[in-house]
N, C-alpha and C positions, 0 to 999 in steps of 0.2 A: 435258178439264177437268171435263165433269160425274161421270165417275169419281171425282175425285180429289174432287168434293164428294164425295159421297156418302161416298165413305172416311172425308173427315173427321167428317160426320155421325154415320156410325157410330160412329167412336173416341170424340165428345164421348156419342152414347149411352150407349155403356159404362161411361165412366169415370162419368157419371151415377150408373147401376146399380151400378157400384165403393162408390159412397157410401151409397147405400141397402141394400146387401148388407150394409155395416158398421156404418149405425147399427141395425137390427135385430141384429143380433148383438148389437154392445154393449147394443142397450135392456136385455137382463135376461129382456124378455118373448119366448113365444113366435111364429113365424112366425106363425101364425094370428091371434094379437091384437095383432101388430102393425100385420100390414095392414089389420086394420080397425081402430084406432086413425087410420093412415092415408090410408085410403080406396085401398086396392089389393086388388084380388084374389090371394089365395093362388097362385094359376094361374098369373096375371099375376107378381107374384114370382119365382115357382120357373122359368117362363118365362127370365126377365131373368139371372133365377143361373146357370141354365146357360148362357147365351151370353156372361158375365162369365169362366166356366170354362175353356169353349173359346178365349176372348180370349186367356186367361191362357195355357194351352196353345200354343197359335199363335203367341205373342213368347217361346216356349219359356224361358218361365218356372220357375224351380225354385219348387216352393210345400213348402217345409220340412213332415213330420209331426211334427219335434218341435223344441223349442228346445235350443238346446244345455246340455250337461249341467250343474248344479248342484249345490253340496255336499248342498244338502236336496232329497229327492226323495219324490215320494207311490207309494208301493210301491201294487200291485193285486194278490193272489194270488187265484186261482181254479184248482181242479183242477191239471191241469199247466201251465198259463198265470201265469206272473212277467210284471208290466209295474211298468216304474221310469220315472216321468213327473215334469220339474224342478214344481215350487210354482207358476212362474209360466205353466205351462202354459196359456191360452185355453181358457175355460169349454166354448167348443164343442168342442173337441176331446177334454176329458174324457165331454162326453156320448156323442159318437160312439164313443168307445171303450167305455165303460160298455155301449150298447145295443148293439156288436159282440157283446162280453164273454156278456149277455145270449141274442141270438141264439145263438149257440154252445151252449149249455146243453142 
């Protein structure tokens, strides 16, 4: 029985974290000014995000890299690098690819 708390505990932890992981995303603002907006530590954060990760992992979760294709799409050309990503792609995933892109150089 105290297992199966605990489980539960954890699962309402995460899904906590699930929340917090999203409205920082969506805020606009950076990780850093959000959590002191907040009152969290960055640490604390990036902490919580990976064990959201591996949550997500573990109920062998598909987490799509892109959304499915659109008639309008934001081409990215660099060297020999073509990326065709739809308009409504998630702000964060244009950055990750951006500072991929970047790193690469």
């Amino acid at each position: 029985m105290n297992t199966e708390i605990q489980a539960v505990k954890q699962e309402v932890r995460i899904r906590n974290w699930e929340a917090e992981v999203a409205a920082c995303t969506s805020s606009g603002l950076t990780v850093q000014q959000w959590c002191r907006d907040n009152g969290i530590s960055v640490k604390t954060y990036y902490y919580h995000l990976r064990k959201v990760r591996e949550a997500m992992l573990s109920e062998n979760a598909i987490v799509p890299l892109a959304a499915p294709k659109k008639s309008c799409n934001i081409e990215i050309n660099t060297g020999d690098i073509n990326i065709s990503v739809p308009t409504d792609c998630p702000a964060e995933a244009l950055v990750t690819i951006l500072k991929v892109l970047k790193n690469a150089e």
